[in-house]
C-alpha positions as CSV (number, residue, x, y, z in Angstrom):
1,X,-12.2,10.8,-27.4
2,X,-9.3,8.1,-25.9
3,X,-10.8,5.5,-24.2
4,X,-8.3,3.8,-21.6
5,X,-9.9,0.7,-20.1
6,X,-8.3,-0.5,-16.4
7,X,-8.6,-3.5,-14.5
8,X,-8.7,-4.2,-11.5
9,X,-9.6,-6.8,-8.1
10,X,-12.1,-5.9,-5.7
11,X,-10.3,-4.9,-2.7
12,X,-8.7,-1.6,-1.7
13,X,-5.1,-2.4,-2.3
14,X,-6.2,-2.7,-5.9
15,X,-9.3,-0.3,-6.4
16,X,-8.3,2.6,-5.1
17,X,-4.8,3.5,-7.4
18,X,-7.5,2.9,-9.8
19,X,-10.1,4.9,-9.1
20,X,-7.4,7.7,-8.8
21,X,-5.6,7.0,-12.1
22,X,-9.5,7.4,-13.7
23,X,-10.2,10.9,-11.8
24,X,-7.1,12.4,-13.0
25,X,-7.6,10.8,-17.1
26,X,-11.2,12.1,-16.9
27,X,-9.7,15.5,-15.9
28,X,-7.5,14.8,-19.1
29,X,-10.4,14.2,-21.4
30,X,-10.1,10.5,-21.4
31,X,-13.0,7.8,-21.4
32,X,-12.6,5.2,-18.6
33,X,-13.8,1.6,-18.8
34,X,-13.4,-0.4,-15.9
35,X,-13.4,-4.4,-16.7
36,X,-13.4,-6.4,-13.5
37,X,-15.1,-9.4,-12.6
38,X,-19.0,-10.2,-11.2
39,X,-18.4,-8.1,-8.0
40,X,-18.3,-5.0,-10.4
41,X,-21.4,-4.5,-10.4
42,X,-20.7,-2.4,-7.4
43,X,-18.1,-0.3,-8.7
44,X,-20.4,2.4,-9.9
45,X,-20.1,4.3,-6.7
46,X,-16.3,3.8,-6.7
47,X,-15.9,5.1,-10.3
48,X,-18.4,8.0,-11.4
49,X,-18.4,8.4,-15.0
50,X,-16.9,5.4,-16.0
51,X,-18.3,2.3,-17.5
52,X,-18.1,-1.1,-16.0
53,X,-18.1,-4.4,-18.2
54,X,-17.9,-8.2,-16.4
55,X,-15.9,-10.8,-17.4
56,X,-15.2,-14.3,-16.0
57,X,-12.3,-14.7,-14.1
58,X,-11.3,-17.1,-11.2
59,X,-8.3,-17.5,-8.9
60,X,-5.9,-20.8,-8.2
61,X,-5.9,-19.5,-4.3
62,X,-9.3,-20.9,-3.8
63,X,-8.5,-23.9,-1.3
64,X,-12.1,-25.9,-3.1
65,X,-10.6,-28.8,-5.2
66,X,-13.6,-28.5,-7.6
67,X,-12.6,-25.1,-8.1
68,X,-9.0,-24.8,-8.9
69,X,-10.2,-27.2,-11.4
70,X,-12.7,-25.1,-13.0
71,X,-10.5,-21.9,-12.4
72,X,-8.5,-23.1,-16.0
73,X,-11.5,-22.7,-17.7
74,X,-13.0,-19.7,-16.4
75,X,-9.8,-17.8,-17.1
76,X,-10.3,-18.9,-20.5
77,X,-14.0,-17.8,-21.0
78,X,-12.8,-14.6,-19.6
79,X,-9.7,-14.1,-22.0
80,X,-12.4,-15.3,-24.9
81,X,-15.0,-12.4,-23.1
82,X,-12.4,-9.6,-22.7
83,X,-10.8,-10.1,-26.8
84,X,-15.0,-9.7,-27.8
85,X,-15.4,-6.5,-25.7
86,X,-11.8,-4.8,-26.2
87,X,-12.7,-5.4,-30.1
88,X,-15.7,-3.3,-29.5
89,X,-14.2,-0.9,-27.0
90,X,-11.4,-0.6,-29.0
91,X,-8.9,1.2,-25.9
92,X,-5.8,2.6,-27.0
93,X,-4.6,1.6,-23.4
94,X,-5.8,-1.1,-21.2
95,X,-3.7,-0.7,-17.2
96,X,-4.0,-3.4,-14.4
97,X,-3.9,-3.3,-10.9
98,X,-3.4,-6.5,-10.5
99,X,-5.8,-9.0,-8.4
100,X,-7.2,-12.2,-10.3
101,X,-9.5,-10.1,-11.8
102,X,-7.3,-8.3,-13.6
103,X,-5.2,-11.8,-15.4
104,X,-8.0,-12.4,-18.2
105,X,-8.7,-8.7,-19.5
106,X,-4.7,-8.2,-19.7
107,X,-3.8,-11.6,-21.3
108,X,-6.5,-10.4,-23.8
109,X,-5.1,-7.2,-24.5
110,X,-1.5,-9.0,-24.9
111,X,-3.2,-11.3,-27.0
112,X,-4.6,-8.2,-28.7
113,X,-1.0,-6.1,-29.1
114,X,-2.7,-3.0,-27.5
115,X,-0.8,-1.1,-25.2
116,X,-0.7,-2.7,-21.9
117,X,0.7,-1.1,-18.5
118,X,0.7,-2.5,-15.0
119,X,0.9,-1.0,-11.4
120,X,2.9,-3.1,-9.6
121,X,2.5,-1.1,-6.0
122,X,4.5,-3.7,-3.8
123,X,8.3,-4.2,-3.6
124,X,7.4,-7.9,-4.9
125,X,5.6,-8.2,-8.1
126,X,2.5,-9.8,-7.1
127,X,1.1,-13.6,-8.4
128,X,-1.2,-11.9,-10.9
129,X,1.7,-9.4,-12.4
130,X,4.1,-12.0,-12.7
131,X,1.6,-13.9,-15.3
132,X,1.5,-10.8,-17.5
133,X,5.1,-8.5,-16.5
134,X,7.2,-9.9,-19.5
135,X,4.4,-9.0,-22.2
136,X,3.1,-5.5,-21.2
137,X,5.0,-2.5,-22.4
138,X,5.1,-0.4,-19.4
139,X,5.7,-2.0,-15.5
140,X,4.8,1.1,-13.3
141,X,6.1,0.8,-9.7
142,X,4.7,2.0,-7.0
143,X,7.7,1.5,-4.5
144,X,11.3,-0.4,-6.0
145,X,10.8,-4.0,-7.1
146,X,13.4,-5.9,-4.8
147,X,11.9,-9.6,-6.1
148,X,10.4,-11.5,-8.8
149,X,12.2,-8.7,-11.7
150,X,10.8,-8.6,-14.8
151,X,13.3,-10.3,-17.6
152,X,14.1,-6.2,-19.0
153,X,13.9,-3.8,-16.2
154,X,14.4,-1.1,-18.7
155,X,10.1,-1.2,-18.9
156,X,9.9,-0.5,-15.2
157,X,9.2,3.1,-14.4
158,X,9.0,4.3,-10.2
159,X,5.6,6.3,-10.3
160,X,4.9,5.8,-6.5
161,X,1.4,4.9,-5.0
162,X,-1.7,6.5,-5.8
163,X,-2.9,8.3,-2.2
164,X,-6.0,9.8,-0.6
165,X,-6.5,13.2,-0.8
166,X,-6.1,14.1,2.9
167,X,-2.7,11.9,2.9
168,X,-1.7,14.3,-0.2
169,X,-2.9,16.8,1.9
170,X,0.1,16.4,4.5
171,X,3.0,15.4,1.9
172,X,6.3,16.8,3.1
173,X,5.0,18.1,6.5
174,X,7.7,19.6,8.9
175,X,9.2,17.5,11.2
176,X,10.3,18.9,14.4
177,X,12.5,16.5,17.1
178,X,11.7,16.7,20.5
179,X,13.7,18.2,22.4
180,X,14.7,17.5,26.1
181,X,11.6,17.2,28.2
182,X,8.8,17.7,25.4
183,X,6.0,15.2,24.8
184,X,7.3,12.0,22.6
185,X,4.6,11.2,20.1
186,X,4.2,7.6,19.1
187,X,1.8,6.3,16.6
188,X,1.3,2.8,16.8
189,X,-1.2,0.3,14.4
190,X,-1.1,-2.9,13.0
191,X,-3.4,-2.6,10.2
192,X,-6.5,-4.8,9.6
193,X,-4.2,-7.9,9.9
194,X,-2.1,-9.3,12.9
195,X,-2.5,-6.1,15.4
196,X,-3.0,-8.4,18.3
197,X,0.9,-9.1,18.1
198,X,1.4,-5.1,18.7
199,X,-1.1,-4.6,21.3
200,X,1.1,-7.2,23.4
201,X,4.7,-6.4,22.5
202,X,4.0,-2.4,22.6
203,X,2.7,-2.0,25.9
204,X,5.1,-4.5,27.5
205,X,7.7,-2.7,26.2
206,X,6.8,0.6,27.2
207,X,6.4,-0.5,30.8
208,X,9.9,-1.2,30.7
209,X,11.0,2.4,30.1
210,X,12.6,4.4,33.1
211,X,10.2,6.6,34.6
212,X,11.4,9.7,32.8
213,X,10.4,8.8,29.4
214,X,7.3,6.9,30.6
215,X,6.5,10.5,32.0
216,X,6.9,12.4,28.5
217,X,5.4,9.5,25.7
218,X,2.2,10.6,24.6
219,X,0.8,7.7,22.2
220,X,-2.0,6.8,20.1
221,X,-2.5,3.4,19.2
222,X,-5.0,1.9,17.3
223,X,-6.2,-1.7,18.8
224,X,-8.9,-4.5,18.2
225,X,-11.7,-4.2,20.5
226,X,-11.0,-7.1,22.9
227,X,-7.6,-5.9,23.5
228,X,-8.5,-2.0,24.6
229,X,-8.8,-2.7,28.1
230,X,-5.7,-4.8,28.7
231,X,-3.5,-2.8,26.5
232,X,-5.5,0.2,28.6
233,X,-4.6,-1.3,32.1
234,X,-1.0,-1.3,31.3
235,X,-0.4,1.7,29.9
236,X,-2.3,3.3,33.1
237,X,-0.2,0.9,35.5
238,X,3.1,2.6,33.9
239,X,1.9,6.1,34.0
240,X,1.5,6.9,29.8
241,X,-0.9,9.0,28.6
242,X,-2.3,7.3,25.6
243,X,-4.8,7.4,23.2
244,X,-6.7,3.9,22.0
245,X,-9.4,3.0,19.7
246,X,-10.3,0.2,17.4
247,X,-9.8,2.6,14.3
248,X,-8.9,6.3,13.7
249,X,-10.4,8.2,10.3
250,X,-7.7,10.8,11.0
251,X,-4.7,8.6,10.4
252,X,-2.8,11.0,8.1
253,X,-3.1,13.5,10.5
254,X,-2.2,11.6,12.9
255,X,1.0,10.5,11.2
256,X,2.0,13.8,10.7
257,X,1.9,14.5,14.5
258,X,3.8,11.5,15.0
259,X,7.7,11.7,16.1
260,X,8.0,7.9,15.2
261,X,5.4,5.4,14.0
262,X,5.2,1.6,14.7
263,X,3.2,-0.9,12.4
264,X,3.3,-2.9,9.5
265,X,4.4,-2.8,6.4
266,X,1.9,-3.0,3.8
267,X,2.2,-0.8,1.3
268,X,0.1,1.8,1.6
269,X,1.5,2.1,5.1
270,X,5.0,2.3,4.0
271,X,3.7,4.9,1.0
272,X,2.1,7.1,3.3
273,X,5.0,7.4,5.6
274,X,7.1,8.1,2.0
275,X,4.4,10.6,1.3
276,X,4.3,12.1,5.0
277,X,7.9,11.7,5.4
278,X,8.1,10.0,8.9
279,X,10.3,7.4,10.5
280,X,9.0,4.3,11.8
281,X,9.9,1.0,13.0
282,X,8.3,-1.8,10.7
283,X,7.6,-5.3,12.2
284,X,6.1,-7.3,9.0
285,X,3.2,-8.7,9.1
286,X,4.9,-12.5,9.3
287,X,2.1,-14.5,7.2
288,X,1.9,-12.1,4.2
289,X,1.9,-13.4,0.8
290,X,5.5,-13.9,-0.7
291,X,6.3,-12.1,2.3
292,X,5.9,-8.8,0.9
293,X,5.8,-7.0,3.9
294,X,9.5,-7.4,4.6
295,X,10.3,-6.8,1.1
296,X,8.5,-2.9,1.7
297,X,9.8,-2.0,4.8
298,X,13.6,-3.3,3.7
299,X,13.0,-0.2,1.1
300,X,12.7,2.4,3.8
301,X,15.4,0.5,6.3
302,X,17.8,0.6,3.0
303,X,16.9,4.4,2.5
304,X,17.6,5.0,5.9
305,X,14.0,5.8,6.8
306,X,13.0,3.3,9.1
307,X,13.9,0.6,11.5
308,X,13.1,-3.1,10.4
309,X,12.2,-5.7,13.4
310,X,11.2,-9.4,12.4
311,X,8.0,-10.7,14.6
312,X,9.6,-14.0,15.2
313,X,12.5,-11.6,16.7
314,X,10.5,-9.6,18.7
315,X,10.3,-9.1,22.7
316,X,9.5,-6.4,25.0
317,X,12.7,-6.1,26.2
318,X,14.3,-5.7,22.4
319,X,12.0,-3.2,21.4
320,X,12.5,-1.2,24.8
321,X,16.0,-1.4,24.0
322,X,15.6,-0.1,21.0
323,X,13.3,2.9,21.6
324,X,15.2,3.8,24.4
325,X,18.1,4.3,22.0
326,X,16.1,6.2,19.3
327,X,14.5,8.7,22.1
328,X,18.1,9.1,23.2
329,X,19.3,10.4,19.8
330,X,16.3,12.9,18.4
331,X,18.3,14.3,15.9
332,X,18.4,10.9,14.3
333,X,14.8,11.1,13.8
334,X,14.9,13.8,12.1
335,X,17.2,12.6,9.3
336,X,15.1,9.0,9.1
337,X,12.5,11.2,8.7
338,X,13.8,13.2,5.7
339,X,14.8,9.9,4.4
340,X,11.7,8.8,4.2
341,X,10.5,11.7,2.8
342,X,12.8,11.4,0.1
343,X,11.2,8.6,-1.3
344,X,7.7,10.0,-1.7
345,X,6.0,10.5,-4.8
346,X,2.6,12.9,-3.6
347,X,2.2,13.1,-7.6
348,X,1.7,9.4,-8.0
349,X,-1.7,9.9,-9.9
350,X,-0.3,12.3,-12.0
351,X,3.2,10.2,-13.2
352,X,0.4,6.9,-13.8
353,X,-1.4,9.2,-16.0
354,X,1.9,10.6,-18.0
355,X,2.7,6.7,-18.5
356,X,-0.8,6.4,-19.8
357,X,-0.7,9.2,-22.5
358,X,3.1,7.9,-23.3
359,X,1.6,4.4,-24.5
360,X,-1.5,5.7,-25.8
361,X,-0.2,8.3,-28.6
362,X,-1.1,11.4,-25.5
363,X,-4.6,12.2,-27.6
364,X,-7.3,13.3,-25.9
């Protein structure tokens, strides 16, 4: 049997394109080793089947003086840790998702000349896949890479983002306009970062509108706790009927009902609304790293798919302005939208895998 080892950080951005690439190898016969660092040891749930293995690893992000000194050497112990256990694994692919995590297992398999991939799922290849892009045979991308190219772009193949099921679920829904007099759906959230900035500027805005559209906007918006009741009080003040709560599980569904979405950027944001096939108007998330966020949401402004607002550039009365004008032309929606849509890749999982078997010799 093929064993296929992956690597990857501990947070979502990271773990879950790899816990889907190792469902759909498992469902092609493949064994799946997961190497990640000490918080592994709670991976089991998030990988079922597989096998975790620890290895040292550190990050040079850690503001402790002590430890960016001693982040040198863990790397090291954990490029020494990974070459022992990849000997004795003996993968005929090893993938990364990047995260620090990930930086000592793929240096060792480099080190090690076994076929090496990378999911790079941002339009900026991220600190960790920078260290390795050059070496690894295979850069998979989960949206364009607009920054920080790898020296032979000919090793960069556009897989898309690995998605939930129930995003999956809704790839390529219909979209309908509305049509003079119907309900306007607006989706609003700002993600688990900077949503404060929304819950001010949103409101504001709509409370600008004339009457007419204030009368037919029907939004949901997803706010921090201590902002509900403000952002509550205006939107009662100005007559909107909207929906608020600190977080909604049904947020693909909700996106599909949407006839325009505001948020961030992030990436799986921008994927889903790929996936989904919905326009939107991204304000990025200003203190991202390498300022990523822009990088995504220029993807679907180039593609035609959405509207790209800086925060530093942002008032009420510019983003009134604007959604005055987009209500005004519903049509135009509908094109952003299958612009959008156009640039979705529901089979992500499936392409990741295909790269897989490619650099592994396709055995089973």
């Amino acid at each position: 049997m093929t064993t296929v080892v992956l690597s990857a950080g501990g947070t979502g951005g990271h773990l879950f394109p790899a816990q889907a690439l190792a469902a759909e190898l498992m469902r092609r016969g493949k064994k799946i080793v997961v190497m990640t660092d000490a918080r592994g040891t709670a991976y089991d749930t998030h990988f079922p089947g597989a096998s975790i293995e620890i290895v040292p690893s550190a990050t040079f992000a850690d503001r402790s003086k002590l430890r960016l000194m001693a982040a040198p050497f863990e790397i090291l112990a954990g490029i020494l840790v990974s070459l022992a256990k990849l000997a004795r694994i003996k993968p005929r692919a090893v993938v990364g998702f990047g995260g620090y995590p990930s930086v000592p297992v793929m240096l060792a398999a480099i080190m090690a000349r076994l076929p090496t991939a990378i999911l790079a799922p941002d339009a900026v290849l991220g600190r960790a896949n920078r260290l390795v892009a050059n070496y690894v045979k295979v850069i998979a991308g989960g949206l364009p890479l607009v920054r920080y190219l790898p020296q032979d772009m000919s090793k960069v193949v556009y897989t898309g983002n690995p998605l939930r099921p129930d995003v999956i679920a809704r790839a390529g829904a219909p979209y309908r306009s509305p049509s003079a007099g119907e309900p306007l759906n607006l989706l609003v959230f700002g993600g688990s970062q900077g949503a404060r900035a929304l819950s001010e500027i949103v409101p504001a805005a709509v409370a600008l509108f004339p009457g007419e559209i204030r009368s037919r906007l029907d939004i949901v918006q997803q706010c921090r706790p201590e902002d509900l009741e403000s952002v509550r009080a205006i939107y009662t003040t100005a007559g909107v009927k909207a929906q608020l709560e600190p977080f909604f599980r049904d947020m693909p569904q909700r996106m599909a009902h949407a006839h325009l979405v505001i948020g961030r950027s992030g990436v799986g944001t921008v994927s889903e609304l790929a996936v989904i096939g919905r326009p939107a108007i991204l304000i990025p998330y200003p203190f991202a790293t390498d300022d990523h966020q822009t990088a995504n949401a220029s993807v679907l402004e180039s593609a035609g798919a959405a509207w790209l607002l800086q925060q530093r550039d942002l008032t009420a009365e510019k983003l009134s302005s604007l959604l005055a004008e987009i209500f005004a032309h519903p049509d135009d929606l509908a094109k952003r939208a299958a612009a959008a849509a156009s640039l979705g890749k529901p089979d992500a999982a499936q392409r990741l895998a295909d790269v897989v078997d490619r650099i592994s010799g396709g055995a089973a």
